[in-house]
N, C-alpha and C positions, 0 to 999 in steps of 0.2 A: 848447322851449316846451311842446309836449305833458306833459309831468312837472309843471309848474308850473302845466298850468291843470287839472288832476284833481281840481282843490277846486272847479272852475265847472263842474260838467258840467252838460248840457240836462237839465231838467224843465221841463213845462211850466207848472205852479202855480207851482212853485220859483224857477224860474230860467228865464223864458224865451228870453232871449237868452245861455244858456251855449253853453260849448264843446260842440262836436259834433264829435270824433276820427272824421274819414274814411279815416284811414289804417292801421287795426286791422280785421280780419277779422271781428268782433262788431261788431252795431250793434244795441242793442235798439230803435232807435224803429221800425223796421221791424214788430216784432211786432205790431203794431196792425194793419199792414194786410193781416199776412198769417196772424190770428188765426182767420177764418171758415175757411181753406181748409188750415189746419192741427187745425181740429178734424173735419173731413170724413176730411183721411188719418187721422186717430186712430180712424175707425170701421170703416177699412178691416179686414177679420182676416184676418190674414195670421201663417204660422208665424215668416217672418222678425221679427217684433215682438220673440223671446225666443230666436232662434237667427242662426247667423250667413245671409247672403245672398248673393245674387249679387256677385259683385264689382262689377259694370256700374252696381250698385245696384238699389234694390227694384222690381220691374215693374212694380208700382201707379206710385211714382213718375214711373219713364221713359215709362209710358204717357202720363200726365197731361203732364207736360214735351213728351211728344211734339205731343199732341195741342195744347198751348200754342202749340208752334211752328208748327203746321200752320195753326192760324185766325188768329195773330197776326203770326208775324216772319215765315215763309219765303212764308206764302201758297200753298204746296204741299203733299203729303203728304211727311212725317215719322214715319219707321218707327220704333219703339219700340226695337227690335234698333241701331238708329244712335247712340243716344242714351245716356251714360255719366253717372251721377248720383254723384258721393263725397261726400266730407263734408269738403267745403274745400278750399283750395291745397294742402295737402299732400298731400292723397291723388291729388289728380290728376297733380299733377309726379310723385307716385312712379308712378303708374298710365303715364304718360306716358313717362317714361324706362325705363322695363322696355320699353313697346312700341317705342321709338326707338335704341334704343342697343344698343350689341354690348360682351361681355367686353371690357375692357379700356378701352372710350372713355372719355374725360375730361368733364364737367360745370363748365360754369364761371357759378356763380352770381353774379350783382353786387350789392350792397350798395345799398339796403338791403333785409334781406328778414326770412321771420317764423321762426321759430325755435319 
């Protein structure tokens, strides 16, 4: 069904009751709301802008994530150094199975997954 409604997608002048695929890793409607706080990190200067980074990901980042979690979700403090930022499913399952897994273990991923 997803293949076939790619000719409905949401706009909101357009089409406002199209399809909305929640099941893809991209969602652009989101950028709307996270427009203001995406151009704040863009002022950040940072070397990592044009070289590689932490692995953990960017400490600006993790700070802010950190601090998100401290006032909003945990309600506690949330240390920076806790907190792992990548760039989507895949980097964290790889990030993840390096720290879980030993030579030789097996991985058994079930269907369906992103590629």
């Amino acid at each position: 069904e997803h293949i076939s409604r790619l000719g409905d997608v949401y706009d909101q002048a357009l089409r406002p009751n199209g399809y909305i695929c929640l099941a893809i890793a991209e969602n652009k409607i989101s950028f709307r709301l996270l427009r203001d706080h995406l151009q704040v990190a863009r002022t950040h200067d940072s070397i990592a802008t044009t070289c590689y980074d932490d692995p953990r990901g960017s400490r600006y980042v993790r700070e802010a994530v950190a601090a998100l979690l401290t006032d909003h979700v945990m309600k506690r403090k949330v240390d920076a150094e806790s907190v792992v930022c990548t760039t989507g499913a895949t980097g964290v399952l790889n990030q993840l199975l390096f720290c879980t897994c030993c030579p030789g273990d097996s991985v058994i991923i079930p269907a369906p997954y992103y590629t």
